[in-house]
C-alpha positions as CSV (number, residue, x, y, z in Angstrom):
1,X,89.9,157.8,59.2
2,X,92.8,157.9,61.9
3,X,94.1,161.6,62.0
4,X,96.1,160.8,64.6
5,X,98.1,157.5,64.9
6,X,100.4,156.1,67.6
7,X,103.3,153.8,67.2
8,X,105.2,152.2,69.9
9,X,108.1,150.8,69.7
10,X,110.7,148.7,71.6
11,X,114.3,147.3,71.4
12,X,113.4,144.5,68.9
13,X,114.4,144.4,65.4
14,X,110.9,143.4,64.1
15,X,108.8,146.5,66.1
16,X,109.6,148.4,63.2
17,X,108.0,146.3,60.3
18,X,104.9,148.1,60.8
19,X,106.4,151.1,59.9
20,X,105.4,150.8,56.1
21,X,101.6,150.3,56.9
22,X,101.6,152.9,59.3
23,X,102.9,155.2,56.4
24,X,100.7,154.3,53.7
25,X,97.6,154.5,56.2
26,X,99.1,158.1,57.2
27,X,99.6,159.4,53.4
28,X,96.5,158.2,52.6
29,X,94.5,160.2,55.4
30,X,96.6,162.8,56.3
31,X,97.5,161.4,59.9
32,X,100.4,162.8,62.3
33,X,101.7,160.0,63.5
34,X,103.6,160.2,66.9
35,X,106.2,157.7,67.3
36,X,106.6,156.4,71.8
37,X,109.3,154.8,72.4
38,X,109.2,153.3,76.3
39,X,112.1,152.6,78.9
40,X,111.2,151.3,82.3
41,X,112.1,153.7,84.8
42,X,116.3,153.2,85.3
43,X,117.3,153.0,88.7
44,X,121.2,154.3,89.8
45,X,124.0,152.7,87.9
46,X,126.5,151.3,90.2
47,X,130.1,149.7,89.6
48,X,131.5,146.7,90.7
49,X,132.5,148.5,94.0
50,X,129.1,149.6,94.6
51,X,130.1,153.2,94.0
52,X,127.0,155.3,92.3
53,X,128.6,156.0,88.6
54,X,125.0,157.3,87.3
55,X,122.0,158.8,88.9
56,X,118.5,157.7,87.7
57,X,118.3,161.3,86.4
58,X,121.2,160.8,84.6
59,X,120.7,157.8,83.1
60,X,117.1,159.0,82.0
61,X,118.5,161.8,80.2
62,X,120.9,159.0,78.1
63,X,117.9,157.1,77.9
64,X,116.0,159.7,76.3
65,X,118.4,160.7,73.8
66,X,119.3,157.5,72.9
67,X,115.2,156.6,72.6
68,X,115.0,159.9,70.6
69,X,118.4,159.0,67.8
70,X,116.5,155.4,67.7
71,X,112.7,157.4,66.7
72,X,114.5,159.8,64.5
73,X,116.3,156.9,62.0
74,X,112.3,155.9,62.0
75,X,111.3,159.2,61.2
76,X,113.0,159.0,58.3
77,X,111.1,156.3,56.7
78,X,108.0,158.5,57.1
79,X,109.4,161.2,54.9
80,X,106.4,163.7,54.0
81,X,104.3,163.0,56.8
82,X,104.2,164.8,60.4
83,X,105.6,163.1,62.8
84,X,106.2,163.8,66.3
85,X,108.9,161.6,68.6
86,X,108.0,160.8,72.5
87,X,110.1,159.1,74.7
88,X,108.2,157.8,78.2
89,X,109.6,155.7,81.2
90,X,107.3,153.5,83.3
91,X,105.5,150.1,82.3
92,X,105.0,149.6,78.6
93,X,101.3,149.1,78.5
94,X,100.4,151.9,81.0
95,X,102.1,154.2,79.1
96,X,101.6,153.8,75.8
97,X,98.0,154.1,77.4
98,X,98.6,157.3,78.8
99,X,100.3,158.4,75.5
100,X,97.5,157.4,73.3
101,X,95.0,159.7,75.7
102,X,97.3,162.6,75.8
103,X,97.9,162.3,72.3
104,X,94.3,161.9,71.7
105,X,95.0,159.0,69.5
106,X,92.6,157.7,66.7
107,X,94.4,154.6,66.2
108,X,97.4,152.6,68.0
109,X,99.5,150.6,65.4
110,X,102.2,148.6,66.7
111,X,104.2,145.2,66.5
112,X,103.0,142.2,68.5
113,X,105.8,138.8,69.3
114,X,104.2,135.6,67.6
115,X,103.9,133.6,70.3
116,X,102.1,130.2,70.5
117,X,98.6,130.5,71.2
118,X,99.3,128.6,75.1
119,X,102.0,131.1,75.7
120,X,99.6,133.6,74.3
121,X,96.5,132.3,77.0
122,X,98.6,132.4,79.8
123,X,100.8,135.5,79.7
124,X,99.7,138.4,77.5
125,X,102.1,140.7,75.5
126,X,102.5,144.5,75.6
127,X,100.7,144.5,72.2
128,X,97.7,142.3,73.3
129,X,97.4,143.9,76.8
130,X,96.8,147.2,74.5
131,X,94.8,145.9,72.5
132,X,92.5,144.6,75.1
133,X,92.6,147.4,77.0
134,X,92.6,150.7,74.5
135,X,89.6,153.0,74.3
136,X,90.7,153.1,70.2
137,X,91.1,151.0,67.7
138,X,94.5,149.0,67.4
139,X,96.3,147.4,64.8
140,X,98.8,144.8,65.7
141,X,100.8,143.2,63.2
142,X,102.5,139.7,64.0
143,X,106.0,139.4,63.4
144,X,106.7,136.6,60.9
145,X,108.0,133.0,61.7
146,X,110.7,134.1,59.7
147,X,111.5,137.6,61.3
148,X,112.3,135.8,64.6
């Protein structure tokens, strides 16, 4: 049984349609899930004029927040069950990764892009490069031809 389940999640609309399954697997266990939410790292934010208007500090403190109001209306949905909200900055699969470790993760349940099965071959997703690469097991769940 997963005691301990990770969720990624991203910008897209359909990363959180796993967030059902995720809850009945939790209830039914007793799992703290830990919801990761992961920005690249920002760099300065410049106007037209070139003039600095935001620090990369700066702008991964908005990042975070904003990251943390987007894990909290998730939370939500998982009413009853622990949950603990992460926000990371660096690339997506290394860090969710590095998350699942530190987290000591017994399973990693996120969203995967339906892709053709070419497009697939040649250039892996976030979802399948943590798949194929996660010392746990992982559930991916393909958005639907309709939820694109």
């Amino acid at each position: 049984m997963a005691k301990r389940i990770l969720t990624p999640f991203d910008s897209r609309e359909h990363s959180e349609t796993i967030v059902p399954i995720v809850a009945a697997l939790a209830r039914g266990a007793g799992s703290t899930v830990r919801l990761l939410r992961v920005f690249p790292v920002p760099d300065r934010v410049v106007d037209t004029d070139g003039r600095t208007v935001a620090y990369s500090d700066q702008e991964m403190a908005r990042l975070t927040s904003k990251g943390l109001d987007d894990l909290r209306r998730i939370e939500v949905q998982l009413e009853g069950i622990p949950v603990e909200r992460v926000v990371r900055f660096g690339e997506a699969t290394e860090e969710i990764l590095l998350e699942a470790e530190a987290f000591d993760a017994d399973l990693i349940a996120l969203t995967a892009s339906r892709r053709g099965r070419l497009r697939r071959a040649l250039v892996a997703g976030v979802a399948e490069r943590v798949a194929g690469r996660a010392p746990v097991p992982t559930l991916l769940l393909r958005e639907s031809a309709a939820g694109r």
